[in-house]
C-alpha positions in Angstrom: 0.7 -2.3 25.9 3.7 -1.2 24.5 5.4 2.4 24.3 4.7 4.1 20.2 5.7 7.0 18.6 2.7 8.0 16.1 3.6 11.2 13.5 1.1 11.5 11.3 1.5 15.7 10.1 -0.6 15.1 6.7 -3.1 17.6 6.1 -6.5 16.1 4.6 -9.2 17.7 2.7 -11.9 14.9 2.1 -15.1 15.3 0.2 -16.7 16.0 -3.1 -15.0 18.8 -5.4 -12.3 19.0 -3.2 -9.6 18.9 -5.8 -10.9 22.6 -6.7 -8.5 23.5 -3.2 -5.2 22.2 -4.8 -3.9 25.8 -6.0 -4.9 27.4 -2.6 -3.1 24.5 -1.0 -0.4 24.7 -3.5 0.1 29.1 -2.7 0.0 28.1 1.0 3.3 26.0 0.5 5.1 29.0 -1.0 6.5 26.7 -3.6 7.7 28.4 -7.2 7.6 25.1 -9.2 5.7 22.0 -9.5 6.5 18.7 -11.0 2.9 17.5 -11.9 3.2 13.6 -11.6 0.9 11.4 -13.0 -0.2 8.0 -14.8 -1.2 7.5 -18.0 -5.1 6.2 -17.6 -8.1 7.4 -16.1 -6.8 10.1 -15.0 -6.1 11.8 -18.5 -9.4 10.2 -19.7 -11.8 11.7 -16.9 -10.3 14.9 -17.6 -9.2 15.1 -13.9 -5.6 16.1 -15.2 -6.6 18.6 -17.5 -9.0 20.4 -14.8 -6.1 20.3 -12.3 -3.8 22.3 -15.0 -6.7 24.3 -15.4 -6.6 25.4 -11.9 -2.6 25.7 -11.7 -3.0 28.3 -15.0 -5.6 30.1 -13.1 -3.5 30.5 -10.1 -0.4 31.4 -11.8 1.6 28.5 -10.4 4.6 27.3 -12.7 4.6 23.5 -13.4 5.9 20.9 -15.4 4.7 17.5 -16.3 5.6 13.8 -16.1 3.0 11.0 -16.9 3.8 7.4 -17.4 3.5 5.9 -14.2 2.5 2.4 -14.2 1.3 0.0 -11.1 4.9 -1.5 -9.7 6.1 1.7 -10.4 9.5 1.8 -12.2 12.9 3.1 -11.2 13.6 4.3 -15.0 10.6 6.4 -14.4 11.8 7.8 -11.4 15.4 8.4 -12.7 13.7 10.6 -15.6 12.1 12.3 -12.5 15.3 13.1 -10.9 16.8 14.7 -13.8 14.1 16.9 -14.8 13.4 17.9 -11.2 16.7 18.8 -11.1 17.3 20.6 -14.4 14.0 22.9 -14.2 14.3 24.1 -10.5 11.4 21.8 -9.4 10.6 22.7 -5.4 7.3 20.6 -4.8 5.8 17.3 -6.7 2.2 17.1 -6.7 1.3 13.3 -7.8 -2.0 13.2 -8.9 -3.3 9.0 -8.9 -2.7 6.2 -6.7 -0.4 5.0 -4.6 2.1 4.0 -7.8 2.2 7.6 -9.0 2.4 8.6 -4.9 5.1 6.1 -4.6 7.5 7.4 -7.5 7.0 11.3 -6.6 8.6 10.2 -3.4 11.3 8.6 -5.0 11.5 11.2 -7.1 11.4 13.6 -4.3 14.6 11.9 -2.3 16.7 12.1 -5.5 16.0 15.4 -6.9 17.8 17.0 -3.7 20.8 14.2 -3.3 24.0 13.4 -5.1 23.8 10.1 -4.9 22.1 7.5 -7.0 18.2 7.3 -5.4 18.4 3.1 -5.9 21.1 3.5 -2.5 18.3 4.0 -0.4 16.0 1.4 -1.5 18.7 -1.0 -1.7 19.5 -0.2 2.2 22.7 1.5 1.3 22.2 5.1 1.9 20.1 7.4 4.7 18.9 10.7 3.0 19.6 14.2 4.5 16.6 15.7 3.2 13.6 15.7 0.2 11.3 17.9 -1.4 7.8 18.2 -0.3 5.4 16.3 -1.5 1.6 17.0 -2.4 -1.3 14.2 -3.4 -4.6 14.1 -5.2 -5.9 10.7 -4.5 -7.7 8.6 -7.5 -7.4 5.4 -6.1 -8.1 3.9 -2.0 -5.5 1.0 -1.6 -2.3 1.9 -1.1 -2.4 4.5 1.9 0.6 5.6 0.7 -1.0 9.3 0.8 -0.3 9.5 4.5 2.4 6.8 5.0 6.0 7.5 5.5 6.8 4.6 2.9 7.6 3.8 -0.8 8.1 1.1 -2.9 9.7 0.7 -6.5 10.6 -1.4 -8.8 14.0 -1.5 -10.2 13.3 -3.5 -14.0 17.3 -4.8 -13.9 16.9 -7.8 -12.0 13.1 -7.8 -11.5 13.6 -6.1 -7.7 11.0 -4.6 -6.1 12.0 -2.7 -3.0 10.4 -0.4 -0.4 11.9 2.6 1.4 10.4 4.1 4.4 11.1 7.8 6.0 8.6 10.5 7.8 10.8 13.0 5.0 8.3 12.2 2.3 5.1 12.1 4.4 2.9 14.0 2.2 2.4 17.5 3.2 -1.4 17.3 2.4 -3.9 14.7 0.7 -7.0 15.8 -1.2 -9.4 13.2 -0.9 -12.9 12.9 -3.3 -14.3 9.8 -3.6 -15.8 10.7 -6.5 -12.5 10.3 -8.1 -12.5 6.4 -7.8 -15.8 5.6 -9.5 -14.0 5.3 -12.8 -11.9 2.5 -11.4 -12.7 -1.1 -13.0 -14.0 -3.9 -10.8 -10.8 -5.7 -10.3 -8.2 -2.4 -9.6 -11.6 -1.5 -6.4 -10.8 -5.4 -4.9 -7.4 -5.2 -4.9 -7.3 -1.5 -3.2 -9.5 -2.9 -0.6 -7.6 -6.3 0.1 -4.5 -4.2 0.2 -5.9 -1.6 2.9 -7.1 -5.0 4.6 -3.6 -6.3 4.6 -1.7 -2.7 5.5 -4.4 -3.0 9.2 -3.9 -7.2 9.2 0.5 -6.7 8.8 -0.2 -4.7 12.2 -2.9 -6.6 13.5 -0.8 -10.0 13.8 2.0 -9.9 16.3 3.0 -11.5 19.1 4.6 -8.6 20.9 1.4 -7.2 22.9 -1.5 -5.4 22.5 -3.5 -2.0 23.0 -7.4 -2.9 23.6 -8.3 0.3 21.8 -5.8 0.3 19.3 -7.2 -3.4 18.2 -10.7 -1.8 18.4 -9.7 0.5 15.9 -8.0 -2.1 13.2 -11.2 -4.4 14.1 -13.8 -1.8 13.7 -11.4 -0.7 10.4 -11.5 -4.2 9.1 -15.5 -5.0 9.2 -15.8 -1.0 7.5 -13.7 -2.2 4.9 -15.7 -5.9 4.0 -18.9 -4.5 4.3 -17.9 -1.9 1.7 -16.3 -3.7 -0.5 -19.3 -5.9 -0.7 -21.4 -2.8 -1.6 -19.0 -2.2 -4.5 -19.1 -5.0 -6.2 -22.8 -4.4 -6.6 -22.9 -0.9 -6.5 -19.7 0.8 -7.9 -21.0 4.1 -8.4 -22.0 4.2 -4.4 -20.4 7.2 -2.9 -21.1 6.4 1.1 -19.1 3.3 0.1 -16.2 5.0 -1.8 -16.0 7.5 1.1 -15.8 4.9 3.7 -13.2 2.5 2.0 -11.2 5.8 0.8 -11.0 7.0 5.0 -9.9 3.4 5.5 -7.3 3.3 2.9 -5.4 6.2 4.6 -6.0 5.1 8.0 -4.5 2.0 7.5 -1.0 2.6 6.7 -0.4 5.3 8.2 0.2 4.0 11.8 -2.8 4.3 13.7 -3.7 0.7 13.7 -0.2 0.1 15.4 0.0 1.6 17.9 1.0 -0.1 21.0 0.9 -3.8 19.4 4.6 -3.9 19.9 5.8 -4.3 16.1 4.3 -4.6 12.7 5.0 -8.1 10.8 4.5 -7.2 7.2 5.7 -10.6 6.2 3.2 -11.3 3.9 4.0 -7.4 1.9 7.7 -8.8 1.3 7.1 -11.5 0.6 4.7 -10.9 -2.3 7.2 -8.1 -3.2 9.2 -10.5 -4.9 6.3 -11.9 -6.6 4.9 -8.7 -8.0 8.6 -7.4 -8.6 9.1 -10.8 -11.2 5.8 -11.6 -12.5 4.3 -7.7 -12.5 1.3 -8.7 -11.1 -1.6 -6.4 -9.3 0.1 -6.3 -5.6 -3.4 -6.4 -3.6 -4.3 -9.8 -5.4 -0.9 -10.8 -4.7 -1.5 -10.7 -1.4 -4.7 -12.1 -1.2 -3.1 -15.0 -2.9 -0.4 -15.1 -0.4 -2.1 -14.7 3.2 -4.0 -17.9 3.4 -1.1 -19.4 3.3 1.3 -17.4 5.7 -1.6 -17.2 7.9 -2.0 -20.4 8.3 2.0 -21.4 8.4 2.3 -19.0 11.4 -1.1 -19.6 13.2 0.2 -22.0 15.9 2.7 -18.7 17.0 -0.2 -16.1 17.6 -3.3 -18.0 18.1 -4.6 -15.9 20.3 -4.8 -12.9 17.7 -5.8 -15.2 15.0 -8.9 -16.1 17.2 -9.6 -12.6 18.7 -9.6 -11.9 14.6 -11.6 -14.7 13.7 -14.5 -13.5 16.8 -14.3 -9.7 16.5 -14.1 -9.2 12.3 -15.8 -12.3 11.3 -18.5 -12.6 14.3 -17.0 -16.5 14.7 -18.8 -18.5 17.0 -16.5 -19.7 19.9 -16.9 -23.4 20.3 -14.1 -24.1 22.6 -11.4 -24.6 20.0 -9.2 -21.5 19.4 -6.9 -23.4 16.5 -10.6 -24.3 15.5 -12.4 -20.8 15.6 -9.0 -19.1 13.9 -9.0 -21.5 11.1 -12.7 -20.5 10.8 -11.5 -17.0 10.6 -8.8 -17.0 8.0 -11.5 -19.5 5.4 -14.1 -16.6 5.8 -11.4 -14.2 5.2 -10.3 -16.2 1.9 -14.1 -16.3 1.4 -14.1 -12.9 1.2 -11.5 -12.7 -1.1 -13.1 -14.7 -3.7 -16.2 -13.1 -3.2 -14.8 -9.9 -4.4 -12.9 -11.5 -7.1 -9.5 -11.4 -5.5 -7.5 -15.0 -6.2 -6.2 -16.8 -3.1 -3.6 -19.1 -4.9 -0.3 -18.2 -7.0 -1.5 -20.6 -9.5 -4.9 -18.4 -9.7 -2.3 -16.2 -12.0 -1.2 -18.7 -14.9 2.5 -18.5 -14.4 4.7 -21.9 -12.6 6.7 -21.7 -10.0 8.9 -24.0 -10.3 11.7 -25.1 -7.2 14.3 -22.8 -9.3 12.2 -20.0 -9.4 10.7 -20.4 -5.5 14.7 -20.6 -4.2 15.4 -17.4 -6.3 12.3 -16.0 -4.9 13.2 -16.7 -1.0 16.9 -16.2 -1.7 15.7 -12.1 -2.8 13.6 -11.6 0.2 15.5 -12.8 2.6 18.2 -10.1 1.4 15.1 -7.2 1.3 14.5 -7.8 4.6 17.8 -8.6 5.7 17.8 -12.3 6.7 14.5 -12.5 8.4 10.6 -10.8 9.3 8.1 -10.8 11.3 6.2 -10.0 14.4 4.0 -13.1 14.4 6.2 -15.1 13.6 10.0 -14.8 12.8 10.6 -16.0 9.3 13.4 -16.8 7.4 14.7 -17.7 3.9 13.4 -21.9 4.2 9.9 -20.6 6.3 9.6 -18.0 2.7 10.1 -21.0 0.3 7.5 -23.5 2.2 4.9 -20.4 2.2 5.2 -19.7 -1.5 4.7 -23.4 -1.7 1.8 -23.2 -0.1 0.4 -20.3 -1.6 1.5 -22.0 -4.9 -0.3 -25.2 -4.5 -3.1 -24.1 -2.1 -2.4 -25.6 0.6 -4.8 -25.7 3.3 
């Protein structure tokens, strides 16, 4: 067991209709004006985003508006952000959608108090002094983002796609209705449930220790989250199952299933950062594509997680063999994966990856994360080009 600092100050209002409590929660702020953030989707064509106005006109609160998000969110986005945050007075941003739209009202939320271009921080350059608050109503279960301390954007010169972490833009509170992710197609549901998978599994896999009921938690976390998803693809319209996936979502990633494991790896998230950043593709299929692969590349370095995985999610069968019973794990865990439509190959998405493009690939993660990742296993630039191989071709 190792010693962990947990902060998680979000304030959560969960349950059906509960988006009727975002003025109230707005007043208690004392904020004078909002910067309403949003997509450009289902949220306009549910009529979510004209009921929220509704309720901000009721209660006399000032806002403005900026739409547009889109999934990688983009720094020219952000950047208009910035400048009309800054030119109206903006005090609070209340992003209303999924962890893109989350992700950018951070962003936006850093820059609109600095002098400094926002891009510094991401690119590792700058530490910010302070940001505006930050409010969420949460359409879509996947990114956790609406309790995490982190952010990631897209910056479209270059095709880089950088995340940004600091407890500044935790969200000051998260309305939660499941209701609101009925409305989401088949394939946007998988990929918010492999990613809330993948934020527990990036803290899950390490070689640094362990906390029995910390792993309890991520396990128990884990199973919620497949049986669910199962349900969905069946029944999408099932809110016991949209309840329990949208608890998991923000659970995951917002430390709990960390602490005490002695470091997170999040190998696989960076490196499919670079894919998503230059092909634009969903990031939770990106890293179903991707795990198999790094799993297996990094198995022989924390077997003993892979097999306690493999036993306590998957209900493996222990025959004596750990490499045996985790191999079993991670092919039930692709299993899954397919099952629920997600790919598990980087040739699953039509584009080639040639040597060129895998060297330019490894050569822009290894500067994201600073040479090397990893809890475990330590990677560095060659370990990312031999796992995008793998992921590329499928290699078992």
């Amino acid at each position: 067991m190792n010693n962990f600092d947990w902060y998680a100050p979000t304030h959560i209002v969960f349950g059906r209709g509960t988006e009727s409590e975002v003025s109230s929660l707005l007043k208690s702020s004392k904020c004078k004006r909002v910067l309403l953030h949003y997509g450009s989707g289902s949220v306009i064509r549910t009529g979510l985003l004209g009921k929220i106005k509704s309720s901000l006109d009721k209660a006399g609160i000032d806002y403005i508006e900026l739409g547009g998000v889109v999934a990688n969110p983009r720094l020219s986005l952000v950047y208009e952000g910035i400048e009309l945050a800054k030119s109206e007075g903006v005090d609070f941003i209340l992003a209303v959608g999924g962890g893109s739209v989350i992700d950018s009202a951070k962003a936006i939320a850093y820059g609109a108090v600095s002098d400094f271009d926002v891009w510094d921080l991401y690119d590792r350059k700058r530490t910010p002094e302070s940001a505006l608050p930050v409010g969420v109503i949460l359409t879509i279960a996947a990114a956790g983002s609406e309790m995490s301390n982190s952010s990631v954007i897209t910056n479209e010169d270059g095709g880089i796609k950088r995340g940004y972490s600091n407890n500044m833009v935790r969200p000051k509170f998260a309305i939660l209705n499941p209701e609101l992710t009925m409305t989401l197609p088949d394939y946007q549901t998988a990929c918010g449930c492999t990613d809330i998978m993948m934020h527990t599994m990036e803290r899950y896999f390490t070689s640094a220790g362990n906390m029995e009921l910390t792993d309890g938690i991520a396990e128990a976390l884990l199973r919620t989250v497949i049986k669910n998803a199962l349900i969905l693809v069946e029944d999408p319209k099932n809110y016991e199952a949209r309840a329990e996936v949208m608890w998991a979502g923000s659970l995951s990633h917002n430390g709990l299933t960390g602490c005490g494991n002695g470091g997170d790896d999040f190998a696989t998230h960076r490196i499919e950062h670079e894919i998503s950043g230059m092909f634009d593709v969903a990031h939770g299929a990106g890293l179903a594509a991707i795990w198999g692969s790094w799993a297996r590349y990094v198995l022989n370095d924390c077997l003993p997680r892979f097999k306690k995985f493999a036993t306590n999610v998957w209900n493996v069968e222990d025959s004596g063999d750990d490499r045996e019973v985790a191999l079993e794990g991670i092919a039930r865990t692709e299993d899954f994966f397919k099952s629920i439509g997600m790919p598990i190959s980087l040739k699953d998405f039509g584009f080639e990856l040639t040597d060129e493009v895998i060297d330019e690939l490894a050569e822009k993660c290894e500067k994201a994360v600073g040479g090397k990742v990893g809890a475990a296993k330590v990677l560095y630039r060659n370990d990312f080009k031999e796992i995008y191989r793998m992921a590329y071709n499928n290699k078992q």
